[in-house]
C-alpha angles and dihedrals in degrees: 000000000000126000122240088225123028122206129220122242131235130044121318117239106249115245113252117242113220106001093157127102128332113224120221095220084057137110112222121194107223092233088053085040091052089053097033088057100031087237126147126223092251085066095049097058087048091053089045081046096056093043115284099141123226129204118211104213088185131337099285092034120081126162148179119227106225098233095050093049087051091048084057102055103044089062092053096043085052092053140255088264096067097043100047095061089254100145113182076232125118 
């Protein structure tokens, strides 16, 4: 017999909790920041690499201030050029 509705196999994707803004007078654990913004931890340690600063509250806490985050990536988002002094001037 065939059921009326099937139900597909395999683990479900767990819903994410809080992926809405970030708010730049806000504090962000690194671990809620990862899943808010669907990064991996590979990413992460290219954005800290390239400048996003992150604050060690004690040796197993670190977190991201929001404005600072949003700062980031607005550079990013605007382009290297732009940020490195590089002008299209002669």
């Amino acid at each position: 017999m065939e059921s009326s509705n099937p139900r597909p196999r395999g683990r479900r994707p767990k819903p994410v909790p809080g992926r809405d803004a970030i708010y730049g007078d806000a504090l962000y654990p690194v671990t809620v920041l990862l899943r808010k913004l669907g990064l991996s931890r590979g990413t992460l340690s290219s954005m800290r690499r390239r400048g996003l600063p992150i604050r060690h509250v004690n040796r197993r806490c670190a977190v991201v201030l929001g404005s600072e985050l949003i700062q980031f990536l607005r550079k990013e988002w605007t382009g290297e050029a732009e940020a490195g002094g590089e002008t299209g001037s002669p």
